[in-house]
PDB file as gemmi writes it, atoms N, CA and C in Angstrom:
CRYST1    1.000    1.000    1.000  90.00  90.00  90.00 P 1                      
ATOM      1  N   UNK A   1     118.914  86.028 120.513  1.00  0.00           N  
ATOM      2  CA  UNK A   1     117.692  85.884 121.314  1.00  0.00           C  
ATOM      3  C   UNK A   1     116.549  85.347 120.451  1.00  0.00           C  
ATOM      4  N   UNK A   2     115.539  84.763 121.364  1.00  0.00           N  
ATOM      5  CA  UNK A   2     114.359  84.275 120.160  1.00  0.00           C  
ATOM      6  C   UNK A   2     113.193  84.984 120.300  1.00  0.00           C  
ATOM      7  N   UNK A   3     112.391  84.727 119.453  1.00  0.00           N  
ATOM      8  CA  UNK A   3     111.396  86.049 119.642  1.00  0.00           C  
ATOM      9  C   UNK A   3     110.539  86.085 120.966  1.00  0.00           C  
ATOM     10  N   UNK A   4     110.983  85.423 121.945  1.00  0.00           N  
ATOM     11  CA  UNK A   4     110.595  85.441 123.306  1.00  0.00           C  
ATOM     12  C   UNK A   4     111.544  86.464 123.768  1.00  0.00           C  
ATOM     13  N   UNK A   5     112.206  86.744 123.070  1.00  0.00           N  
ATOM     14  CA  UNK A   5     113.536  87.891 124.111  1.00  0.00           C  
ATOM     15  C   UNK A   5     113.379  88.935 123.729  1.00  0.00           C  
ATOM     16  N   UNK A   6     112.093  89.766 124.128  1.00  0.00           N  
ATOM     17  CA  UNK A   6     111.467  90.909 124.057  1.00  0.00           C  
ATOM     18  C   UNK A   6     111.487  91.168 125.593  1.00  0.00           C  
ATOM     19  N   UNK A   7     111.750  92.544 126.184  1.00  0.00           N  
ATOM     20  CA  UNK A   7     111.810  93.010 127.419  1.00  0.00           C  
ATOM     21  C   UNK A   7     110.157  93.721 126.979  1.00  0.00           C  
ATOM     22  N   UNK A   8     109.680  93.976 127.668  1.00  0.00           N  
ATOM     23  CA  UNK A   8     108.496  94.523 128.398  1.00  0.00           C  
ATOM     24  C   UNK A   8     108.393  95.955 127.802  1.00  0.00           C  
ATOM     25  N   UNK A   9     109.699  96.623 127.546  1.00  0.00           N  
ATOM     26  CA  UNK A   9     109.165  97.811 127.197  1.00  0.00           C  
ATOM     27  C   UNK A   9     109.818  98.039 125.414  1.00  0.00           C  
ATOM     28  N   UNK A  10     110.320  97.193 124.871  1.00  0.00           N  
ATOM     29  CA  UNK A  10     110.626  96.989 123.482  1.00  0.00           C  
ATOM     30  C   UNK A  10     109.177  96.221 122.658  1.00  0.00           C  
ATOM     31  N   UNK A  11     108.201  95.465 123.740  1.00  0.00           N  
ATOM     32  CA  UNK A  11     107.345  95.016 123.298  1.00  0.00           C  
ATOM     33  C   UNK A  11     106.260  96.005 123.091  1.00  0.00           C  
ATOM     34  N   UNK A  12     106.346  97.134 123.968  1.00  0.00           N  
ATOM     35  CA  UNK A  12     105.371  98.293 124.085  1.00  0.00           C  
ATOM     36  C   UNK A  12     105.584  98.815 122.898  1.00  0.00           C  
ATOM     37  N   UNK A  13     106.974  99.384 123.220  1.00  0.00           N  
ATOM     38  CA  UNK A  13     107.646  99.879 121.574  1.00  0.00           C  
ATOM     39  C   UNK A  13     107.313  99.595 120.593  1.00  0.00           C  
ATOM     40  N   UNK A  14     107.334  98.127 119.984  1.00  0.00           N  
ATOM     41  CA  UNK A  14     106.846  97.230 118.674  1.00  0.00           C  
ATOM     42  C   UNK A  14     105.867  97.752 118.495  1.00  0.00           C  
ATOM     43  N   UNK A  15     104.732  97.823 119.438  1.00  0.00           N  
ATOM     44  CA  UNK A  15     103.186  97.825 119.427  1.00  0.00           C  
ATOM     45  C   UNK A  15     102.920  98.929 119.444  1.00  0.00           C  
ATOM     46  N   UNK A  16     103.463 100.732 119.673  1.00  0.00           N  
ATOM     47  CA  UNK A  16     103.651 101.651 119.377  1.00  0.00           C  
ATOM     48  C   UNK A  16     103.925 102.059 118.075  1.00  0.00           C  
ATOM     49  N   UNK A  17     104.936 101.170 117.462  1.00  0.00           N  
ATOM     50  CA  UNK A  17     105.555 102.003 116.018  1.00  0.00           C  
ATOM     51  C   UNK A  17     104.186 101.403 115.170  1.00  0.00           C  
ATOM     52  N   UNK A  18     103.869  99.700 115.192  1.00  0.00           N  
ATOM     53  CA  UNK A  18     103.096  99.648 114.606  1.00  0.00           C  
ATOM     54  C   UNK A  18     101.692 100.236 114.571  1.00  0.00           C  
ATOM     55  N   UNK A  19     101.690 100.768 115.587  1.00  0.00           N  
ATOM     56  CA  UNK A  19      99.829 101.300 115.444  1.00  0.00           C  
ATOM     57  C   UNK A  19     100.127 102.864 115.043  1.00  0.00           C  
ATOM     58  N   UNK A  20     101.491 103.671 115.833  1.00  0.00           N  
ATOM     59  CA  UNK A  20     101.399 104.763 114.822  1.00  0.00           C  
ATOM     60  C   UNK A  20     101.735 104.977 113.898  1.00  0.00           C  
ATOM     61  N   UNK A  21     102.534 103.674 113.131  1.00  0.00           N  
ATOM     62  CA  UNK A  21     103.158 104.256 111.792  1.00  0.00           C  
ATOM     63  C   UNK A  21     101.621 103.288 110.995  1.00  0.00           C  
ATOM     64  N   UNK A  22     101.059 102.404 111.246  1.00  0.00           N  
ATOM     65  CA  UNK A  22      99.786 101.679 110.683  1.00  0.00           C  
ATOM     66  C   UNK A  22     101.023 100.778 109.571  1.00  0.00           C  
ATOM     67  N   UNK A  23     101.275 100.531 110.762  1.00  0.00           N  
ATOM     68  CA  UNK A  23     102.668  99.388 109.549  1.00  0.00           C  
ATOM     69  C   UNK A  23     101.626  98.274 109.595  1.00  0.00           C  
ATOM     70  N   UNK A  24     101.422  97.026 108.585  1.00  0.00           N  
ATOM     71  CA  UNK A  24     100.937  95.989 108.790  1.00  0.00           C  
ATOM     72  C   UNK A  24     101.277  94.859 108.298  1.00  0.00           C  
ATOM     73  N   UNK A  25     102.127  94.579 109.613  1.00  0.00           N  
ATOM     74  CA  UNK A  25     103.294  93.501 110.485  1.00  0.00           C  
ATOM     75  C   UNK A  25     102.780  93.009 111.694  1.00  0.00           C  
ATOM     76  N   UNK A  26     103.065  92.269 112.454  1.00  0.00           N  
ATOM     77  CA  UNK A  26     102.796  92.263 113.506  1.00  0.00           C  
ATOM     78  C   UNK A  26     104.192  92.647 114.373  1.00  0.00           C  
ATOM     79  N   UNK A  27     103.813  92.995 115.122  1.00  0.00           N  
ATOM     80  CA  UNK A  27     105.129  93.794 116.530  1.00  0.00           C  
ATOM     81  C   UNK A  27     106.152  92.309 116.509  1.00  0.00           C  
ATOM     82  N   UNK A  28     105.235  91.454 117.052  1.00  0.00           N  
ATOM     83  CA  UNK A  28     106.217  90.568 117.093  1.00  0.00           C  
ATOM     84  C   UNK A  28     107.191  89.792 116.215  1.00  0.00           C  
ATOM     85  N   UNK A  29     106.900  90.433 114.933  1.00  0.00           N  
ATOM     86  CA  UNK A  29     107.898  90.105 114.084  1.00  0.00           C  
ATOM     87  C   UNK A  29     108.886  90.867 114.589  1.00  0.00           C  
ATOM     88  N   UNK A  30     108.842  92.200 114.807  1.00  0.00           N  
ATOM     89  CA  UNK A  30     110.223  93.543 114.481  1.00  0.00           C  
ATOM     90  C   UNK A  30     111.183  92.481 115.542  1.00  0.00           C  
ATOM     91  N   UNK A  31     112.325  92.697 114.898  1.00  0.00           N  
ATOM     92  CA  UNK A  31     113.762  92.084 115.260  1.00  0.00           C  
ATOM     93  C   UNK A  31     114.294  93.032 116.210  1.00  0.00           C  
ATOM     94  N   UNK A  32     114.464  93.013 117.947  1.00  0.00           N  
ATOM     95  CA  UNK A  32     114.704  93.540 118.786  1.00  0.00           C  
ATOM     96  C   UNK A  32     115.780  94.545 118.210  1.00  0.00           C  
ATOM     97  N   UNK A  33     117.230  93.800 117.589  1.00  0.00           N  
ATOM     98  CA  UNK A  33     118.246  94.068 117.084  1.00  0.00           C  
ATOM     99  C   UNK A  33     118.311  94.869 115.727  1.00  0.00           C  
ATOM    100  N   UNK A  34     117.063  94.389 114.775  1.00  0.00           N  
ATOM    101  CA  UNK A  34     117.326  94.978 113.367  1.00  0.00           C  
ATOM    102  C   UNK A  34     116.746  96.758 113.210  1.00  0.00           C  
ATOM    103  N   UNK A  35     117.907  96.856 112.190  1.00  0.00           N  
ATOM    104  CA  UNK A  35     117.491  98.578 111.686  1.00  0.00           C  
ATOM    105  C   UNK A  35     115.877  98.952 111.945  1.00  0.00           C  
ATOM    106  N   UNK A  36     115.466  99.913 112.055  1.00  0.00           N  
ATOM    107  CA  UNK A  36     114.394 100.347 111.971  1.00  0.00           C  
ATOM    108  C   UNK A  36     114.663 101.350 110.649  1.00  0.00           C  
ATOM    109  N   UNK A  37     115.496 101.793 110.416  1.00  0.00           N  
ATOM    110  CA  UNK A  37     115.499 102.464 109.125  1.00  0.00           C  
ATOM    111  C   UNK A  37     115.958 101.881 107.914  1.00  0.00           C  
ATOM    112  N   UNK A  38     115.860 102.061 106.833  1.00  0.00           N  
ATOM    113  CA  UNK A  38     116.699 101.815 105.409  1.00  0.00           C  
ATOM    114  C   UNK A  38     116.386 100.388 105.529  1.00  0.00           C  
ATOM    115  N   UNK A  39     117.158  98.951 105.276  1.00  0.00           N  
ATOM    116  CA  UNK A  39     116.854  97.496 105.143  1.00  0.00           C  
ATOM    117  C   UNK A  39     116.402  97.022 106.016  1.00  0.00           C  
ATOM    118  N   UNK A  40     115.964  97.890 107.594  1.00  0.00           N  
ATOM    119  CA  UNK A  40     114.860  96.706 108.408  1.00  0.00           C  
ATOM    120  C   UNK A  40     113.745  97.063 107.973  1.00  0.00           C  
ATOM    121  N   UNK A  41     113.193  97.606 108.859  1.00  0.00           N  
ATOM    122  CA  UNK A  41     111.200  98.177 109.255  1.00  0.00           C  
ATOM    123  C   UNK A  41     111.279  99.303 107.142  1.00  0.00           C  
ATOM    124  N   UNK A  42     112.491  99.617 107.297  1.00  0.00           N  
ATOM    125  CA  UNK A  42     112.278 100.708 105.972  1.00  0.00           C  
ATOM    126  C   UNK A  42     111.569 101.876 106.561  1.00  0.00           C  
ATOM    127  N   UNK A  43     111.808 102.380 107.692  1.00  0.00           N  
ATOM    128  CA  UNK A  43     111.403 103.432 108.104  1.00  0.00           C  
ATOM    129  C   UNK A  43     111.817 104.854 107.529  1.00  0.00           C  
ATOM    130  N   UNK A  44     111.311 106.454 107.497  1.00  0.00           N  
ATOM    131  CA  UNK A  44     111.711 107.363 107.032  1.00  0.00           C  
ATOM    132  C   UNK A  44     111.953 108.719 107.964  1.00  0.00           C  
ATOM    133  N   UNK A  45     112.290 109.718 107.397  1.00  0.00           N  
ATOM    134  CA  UNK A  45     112.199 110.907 108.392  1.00  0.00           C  
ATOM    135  C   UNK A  45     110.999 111.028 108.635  1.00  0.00           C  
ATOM    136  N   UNK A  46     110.041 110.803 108.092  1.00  0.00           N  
ATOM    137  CA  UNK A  46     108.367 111.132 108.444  1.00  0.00           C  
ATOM    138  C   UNK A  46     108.389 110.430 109.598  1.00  0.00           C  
ATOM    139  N   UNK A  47     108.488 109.084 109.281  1.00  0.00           N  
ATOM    140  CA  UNK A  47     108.158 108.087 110.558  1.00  0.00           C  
ATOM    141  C   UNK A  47     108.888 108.560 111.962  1.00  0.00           C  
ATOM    142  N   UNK A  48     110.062 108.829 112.018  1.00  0.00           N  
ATOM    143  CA  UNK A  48     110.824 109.047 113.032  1.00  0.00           C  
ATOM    144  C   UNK A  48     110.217 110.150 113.570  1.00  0.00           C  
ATOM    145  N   UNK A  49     109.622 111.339 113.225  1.00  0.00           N  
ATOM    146  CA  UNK A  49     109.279 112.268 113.749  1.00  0.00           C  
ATOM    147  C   UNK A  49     107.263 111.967 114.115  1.00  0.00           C  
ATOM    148  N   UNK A  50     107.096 111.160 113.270  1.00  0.00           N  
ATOM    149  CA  UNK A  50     105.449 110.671 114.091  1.00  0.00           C  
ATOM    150  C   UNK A  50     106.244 110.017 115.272  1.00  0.00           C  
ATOM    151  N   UNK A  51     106.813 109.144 115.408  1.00  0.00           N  
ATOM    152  CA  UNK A  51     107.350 107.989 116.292  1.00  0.00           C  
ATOM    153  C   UNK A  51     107.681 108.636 117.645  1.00  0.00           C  
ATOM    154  N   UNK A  52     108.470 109.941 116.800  1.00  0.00           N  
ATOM    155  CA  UNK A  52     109.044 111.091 118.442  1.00  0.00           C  
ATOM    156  C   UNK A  52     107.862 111.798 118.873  1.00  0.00           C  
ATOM    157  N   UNK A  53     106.551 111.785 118.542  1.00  0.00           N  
ATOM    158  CA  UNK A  53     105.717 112.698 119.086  1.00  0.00           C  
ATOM    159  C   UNK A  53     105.004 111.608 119.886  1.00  0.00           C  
ATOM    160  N   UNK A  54     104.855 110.378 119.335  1.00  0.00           N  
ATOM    161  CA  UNK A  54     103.887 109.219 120.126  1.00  0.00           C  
ATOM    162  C   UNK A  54     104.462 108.935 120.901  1.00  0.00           C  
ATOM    163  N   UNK A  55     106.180 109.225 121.456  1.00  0.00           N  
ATOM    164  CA  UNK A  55     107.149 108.517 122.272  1.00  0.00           C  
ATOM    165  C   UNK A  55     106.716 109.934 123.461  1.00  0.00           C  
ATOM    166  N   UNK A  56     107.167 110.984 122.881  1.00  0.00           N  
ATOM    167  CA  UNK A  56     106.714 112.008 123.976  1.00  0.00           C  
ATOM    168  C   UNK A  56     105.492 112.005 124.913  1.00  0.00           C  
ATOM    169  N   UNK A  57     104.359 111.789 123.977  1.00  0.00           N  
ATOM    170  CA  UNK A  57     103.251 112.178 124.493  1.00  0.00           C  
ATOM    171  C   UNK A  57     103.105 110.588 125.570  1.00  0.00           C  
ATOM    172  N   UNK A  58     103.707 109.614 125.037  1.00  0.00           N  
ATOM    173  CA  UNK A  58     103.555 108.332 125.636  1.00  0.00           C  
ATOM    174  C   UNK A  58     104.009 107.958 127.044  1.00  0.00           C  
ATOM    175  N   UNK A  59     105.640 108.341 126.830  1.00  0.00           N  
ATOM    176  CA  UNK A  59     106.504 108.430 127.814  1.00  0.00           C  
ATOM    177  C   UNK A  59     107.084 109.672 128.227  1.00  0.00           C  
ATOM    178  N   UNK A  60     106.689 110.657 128.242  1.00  0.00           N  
ATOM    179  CA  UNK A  60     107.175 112.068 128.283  1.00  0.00           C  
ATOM    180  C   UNK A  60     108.901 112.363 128.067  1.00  0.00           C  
ATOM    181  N   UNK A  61     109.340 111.740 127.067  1.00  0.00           N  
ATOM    182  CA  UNK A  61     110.575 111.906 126.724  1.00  0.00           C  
ATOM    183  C   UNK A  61     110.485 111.977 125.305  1.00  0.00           C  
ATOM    184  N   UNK A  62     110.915 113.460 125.351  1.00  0.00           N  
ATOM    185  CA  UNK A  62     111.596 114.152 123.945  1.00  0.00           C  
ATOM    186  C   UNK A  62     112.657 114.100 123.225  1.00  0.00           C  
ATOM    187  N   UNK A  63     112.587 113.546 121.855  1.00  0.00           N  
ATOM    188  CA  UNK A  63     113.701 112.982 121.246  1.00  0.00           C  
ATOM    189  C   UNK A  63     113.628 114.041 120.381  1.00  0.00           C  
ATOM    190  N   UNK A  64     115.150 114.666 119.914  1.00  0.00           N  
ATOM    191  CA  UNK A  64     114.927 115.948 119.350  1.00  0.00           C  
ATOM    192  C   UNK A  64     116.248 115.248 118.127  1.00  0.00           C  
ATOM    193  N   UNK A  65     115.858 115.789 116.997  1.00  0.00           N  
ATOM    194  CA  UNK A  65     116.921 115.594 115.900  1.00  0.00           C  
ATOM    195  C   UNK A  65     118.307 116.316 116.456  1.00  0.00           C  
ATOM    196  N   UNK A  66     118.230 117.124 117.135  1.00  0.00           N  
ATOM    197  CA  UNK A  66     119.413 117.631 117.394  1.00  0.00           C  
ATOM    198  C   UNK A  66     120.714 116.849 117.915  1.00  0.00           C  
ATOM    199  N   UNK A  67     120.016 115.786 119.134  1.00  0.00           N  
ATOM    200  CA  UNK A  67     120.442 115.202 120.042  1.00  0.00           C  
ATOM    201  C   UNK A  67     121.745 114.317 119.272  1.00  0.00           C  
ATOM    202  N   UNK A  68     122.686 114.628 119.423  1.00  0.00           N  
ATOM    203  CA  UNK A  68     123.800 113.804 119.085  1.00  0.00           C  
ATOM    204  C   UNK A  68     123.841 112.311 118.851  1.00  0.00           C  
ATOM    205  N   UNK A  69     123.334 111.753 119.642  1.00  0.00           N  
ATOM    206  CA  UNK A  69     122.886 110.159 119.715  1.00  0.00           C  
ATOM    207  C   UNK A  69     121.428 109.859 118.901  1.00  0.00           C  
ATOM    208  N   UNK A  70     120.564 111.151 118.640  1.00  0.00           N  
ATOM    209  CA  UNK A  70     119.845 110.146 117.423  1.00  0.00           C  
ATOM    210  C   UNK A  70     119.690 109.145 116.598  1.00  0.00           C  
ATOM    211  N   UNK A  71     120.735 109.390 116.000  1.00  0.00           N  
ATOM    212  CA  UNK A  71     120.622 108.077 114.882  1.00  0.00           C  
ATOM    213  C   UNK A  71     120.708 106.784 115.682  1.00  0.00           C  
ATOM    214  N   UNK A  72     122.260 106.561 117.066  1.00  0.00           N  
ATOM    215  CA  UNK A  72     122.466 105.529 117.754  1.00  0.00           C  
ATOM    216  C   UNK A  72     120.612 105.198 118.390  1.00  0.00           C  
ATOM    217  N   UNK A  73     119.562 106.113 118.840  1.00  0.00           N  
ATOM    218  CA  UNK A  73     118.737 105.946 119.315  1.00  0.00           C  
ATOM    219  C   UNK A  73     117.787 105.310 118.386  1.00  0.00           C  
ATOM    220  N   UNK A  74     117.735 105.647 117.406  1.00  0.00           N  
ATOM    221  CA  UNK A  74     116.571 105.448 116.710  1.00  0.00           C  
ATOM    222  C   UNK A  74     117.500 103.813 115.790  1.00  0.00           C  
ATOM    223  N   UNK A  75     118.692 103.226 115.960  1.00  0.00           N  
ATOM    224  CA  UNK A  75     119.454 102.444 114.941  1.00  0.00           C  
ATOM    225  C   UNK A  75     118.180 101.295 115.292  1.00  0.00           C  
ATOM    226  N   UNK A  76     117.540 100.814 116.114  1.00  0.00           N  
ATOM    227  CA  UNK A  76     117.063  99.295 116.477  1.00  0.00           C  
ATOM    228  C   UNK A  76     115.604  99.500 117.435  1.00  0.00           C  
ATOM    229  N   UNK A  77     115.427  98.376 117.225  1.00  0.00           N  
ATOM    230  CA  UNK A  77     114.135  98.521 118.863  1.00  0.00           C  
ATOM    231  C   UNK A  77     114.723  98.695 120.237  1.00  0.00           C  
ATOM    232  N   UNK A  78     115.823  97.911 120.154  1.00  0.00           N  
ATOM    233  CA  UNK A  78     116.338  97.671 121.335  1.00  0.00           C  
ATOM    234  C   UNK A  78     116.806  98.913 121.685  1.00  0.00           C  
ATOM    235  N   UNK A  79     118.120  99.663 120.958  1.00  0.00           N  
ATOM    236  CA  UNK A  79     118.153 100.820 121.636  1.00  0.00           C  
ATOM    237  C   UNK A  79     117.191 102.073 121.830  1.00  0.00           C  
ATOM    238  N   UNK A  80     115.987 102.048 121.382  1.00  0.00           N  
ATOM    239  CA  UNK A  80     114.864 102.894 121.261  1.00  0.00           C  
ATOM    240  C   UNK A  80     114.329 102.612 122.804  1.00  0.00           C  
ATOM    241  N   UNK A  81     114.332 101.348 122.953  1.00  0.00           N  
ATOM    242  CA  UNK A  81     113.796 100.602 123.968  1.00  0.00           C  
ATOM    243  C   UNK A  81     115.069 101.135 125.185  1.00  0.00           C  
ATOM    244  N   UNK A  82     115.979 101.197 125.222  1.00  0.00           N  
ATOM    245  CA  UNK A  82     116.725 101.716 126.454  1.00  0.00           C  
ATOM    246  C   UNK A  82     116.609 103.052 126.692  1.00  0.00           C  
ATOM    247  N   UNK A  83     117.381 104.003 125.514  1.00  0.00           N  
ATOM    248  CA  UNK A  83     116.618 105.143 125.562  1.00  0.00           C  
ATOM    249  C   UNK A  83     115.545 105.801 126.179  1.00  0.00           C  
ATOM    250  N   UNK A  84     114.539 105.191 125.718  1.00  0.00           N  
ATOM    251  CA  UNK A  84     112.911 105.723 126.639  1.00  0.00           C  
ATOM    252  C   UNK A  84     112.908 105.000 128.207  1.00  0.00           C  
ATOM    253  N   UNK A  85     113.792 104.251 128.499  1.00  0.00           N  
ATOM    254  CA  UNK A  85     113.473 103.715 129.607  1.00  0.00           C  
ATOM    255  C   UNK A  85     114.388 104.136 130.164  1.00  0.00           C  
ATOM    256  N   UNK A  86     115.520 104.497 129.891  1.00  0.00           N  
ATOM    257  CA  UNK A  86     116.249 106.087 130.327  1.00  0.00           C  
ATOM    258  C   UNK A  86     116.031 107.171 130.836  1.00  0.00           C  
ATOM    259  N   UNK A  87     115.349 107.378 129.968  1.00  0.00           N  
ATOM    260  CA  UNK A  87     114.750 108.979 129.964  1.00  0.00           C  
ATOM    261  C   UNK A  87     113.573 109.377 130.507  1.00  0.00           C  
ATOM    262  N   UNK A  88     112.533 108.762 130.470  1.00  0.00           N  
ATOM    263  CA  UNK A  88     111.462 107.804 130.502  1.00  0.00           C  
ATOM    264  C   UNK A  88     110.513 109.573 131.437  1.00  0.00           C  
ATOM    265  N   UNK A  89     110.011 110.260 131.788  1.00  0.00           N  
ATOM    266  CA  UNK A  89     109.133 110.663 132.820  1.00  0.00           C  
ATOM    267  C   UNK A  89     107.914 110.140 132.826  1.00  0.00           C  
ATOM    268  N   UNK A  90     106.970 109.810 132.470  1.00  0.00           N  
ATOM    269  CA  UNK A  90     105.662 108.812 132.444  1.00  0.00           C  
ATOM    270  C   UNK A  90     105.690 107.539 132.127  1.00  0.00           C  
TER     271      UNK A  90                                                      
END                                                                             
Protein backbone atom coordinates (compact mmCIF):
# COMPACT_ATOMS: atom_id res chain seq x y z
CA UNK A 1 0.00 0.00 0.00
CA UNK A 2 1.23 3.66 -0.36
CA UNK A 3 1.12 6.03 2.20
CA UNK A 4 -2.37 6.93 0.99
CA UNK A 5 -3.47 3.42 2.32
CA UNK A 6 -4.25 4.58 5.70
CA UNK A 7 -7.96 3.64 6.79
CA UNK A 8 -9.49 6.40 8.85
CA UNK A 9 -9.00 4.87 12.03
CA UNK A 10 -5.10 3.73 11.75
CA UNK A 11 -4.73 7.43 10.81
CA UNK A 12 -6.37 8.42 14.21
CA UNK A 13 -4.11 5.83 15.68
CA UNK A 14 -0.76 7.36 14.09
CA UNK A 15 -1.90 10.71 15.44
CA UNK A 16 -2.67 9.21 18.91
CA UNK A 17 0.66 7.32 19.52
CA UNK A 18 2.38 10.35 18.30
CA UNK A 19 0.95 13.03 20.51
CA UNK A 20 0.90 10.58 23.48
CA UNK A 21 4.09 9.06 23.25
CA UNK A 22 5.49 13.02 21.99
CA UNK A 23 7.32 10.89 19.35
CA UNK A 24 8.68 13.49 16.80
CA UNK A 25 7.76 11.88 13.46
CA UNK A 26 5.06 12.67 11.72
CA UNK A 27 1.96 9.97 11.83
CA UNK A 28 2.21 9.80 8.40
CA UNK A 29 5.36 8.35 8.22
CA UNK A 30 4.39 5.16 10.74
CA UNK A 31 4.22 2.15 8.25
CA UNK A 32 0.53 0.81 8.54
CA UNK A 33 2.34 -2.72 8.50
CA UNK A 34 5.68 -2.05 10.47
CA UNK A 35 6.53 -3.17 14.19
CA UNK A 36 5.62 -0.68 16.59
CA UNK A 37 8.00 -2.29 18.95
CA UNK A 38 11.85 -3.23 18.89
CA UNK A 39 13.08 -2.19 14.87
CA UNK A 40 9.93 -0.09 13.89
CA UNK A 41 8.51 3.02 16.04
CA UNK A 42 11.22 1.32 18.89
CA UNK A 43 8.48 1.40 21.17
CA UNK A 44 8.67 0.03 25.02
CA UNK A 45 6.59 -1.42 27.89
CA UNK A 46 6.21 2.20 29.10
CA UNK A 47 4.81 3.22 25.81
CA UNK A 48 2.39 0.36 25.42
CA UNK A 49 0.87 0.96 28.68
CA UNK A 50 0.60 5.07 28.11
CA UNK A 51 -0.80 3.95 24.59
CA UNK A 52 -3.45 1.45 26.54
CA UNK A 53 -4.68 4.21 28.77
CA UNK A 54 -5.06 6.91 25.75
CA UNK A 55 -6.74 3.94 23.73
CA UNK A 56 -9.21 3.38 26.72
CA UNK A 57 -10.01 6.66 27.67
CA UNK A 58 -10.24 7.41 23.72
CA UNK A 59 -12.16 4.52 22.53
CA UNK A 60 -13.37 2.87 25.64
CA UNK A 61 -11.57 -0.34 24.96
CA UNK A 62 -9.29 -1.90 27.45
CA UNK A 63 -6.25 -3.58 26.43
CA UNK A 64 -4.97 -5.54 29.32
CA UNK A 65 -1.39 -7.33 29.27
CA UNK A 66 -3.11 -10.30 30.17
CA UNK A 67 -5.07 -10.65 27.01
CA UNK A 68 -3.58 -13.49 25.04
CA UNK A 69 -3.45 -11.62 21.72
CA UNK A 70 -1.45 -8.67 23.05
CA UNK A 71 1.54 -8.82 21.50
CA UNK A 72 -0.55 -9.93 17.96
CA UNK A 73 -2.44 -6.47 18.97
CA UNK A 74 0.05 -4.22 19.68
CA UNK A 75 2.65 -6.15 16.53
CA UNK A 76 1.68 -3.01 13.85
CA UNK A 77 -0.69 -0.01 13.34
CA UNK A 78 -2.74 -1.92 11.38
CA UNK A 79 -3.60 -4.53 13.78
CA UNK A 80 -3.94 -1.93 16.68
CA UNK A 81 -6.14 -0.31 14.18
CA UNK A 82 -8.59 -3.46 13.87
CA UNK A 83 -8.49 -4.28 17.31
CA UNK A 84 -9.94 -0.89 18.58
CA UNK A 85 -12.34 -0.91 15.86
CA UNK A 86 -13.36 -4.24 17.18
CA UNK A 87 -13.76 -3.59 20.36
CA UNK A 88 -14.27 -0.11 20.00
CA UNK A 89 -17.33 1.32 22.75
CA UNK A 90 -16.81 5.17 22.02
Amino acid sequence: MEQTGFSAMERDLAELIVKTLKLKIDPASIEPQAPLFGEGLGLDSIDALELSLAISQRYGYQLKSSDPDIKTIFSSLRALAHAVETHRTK
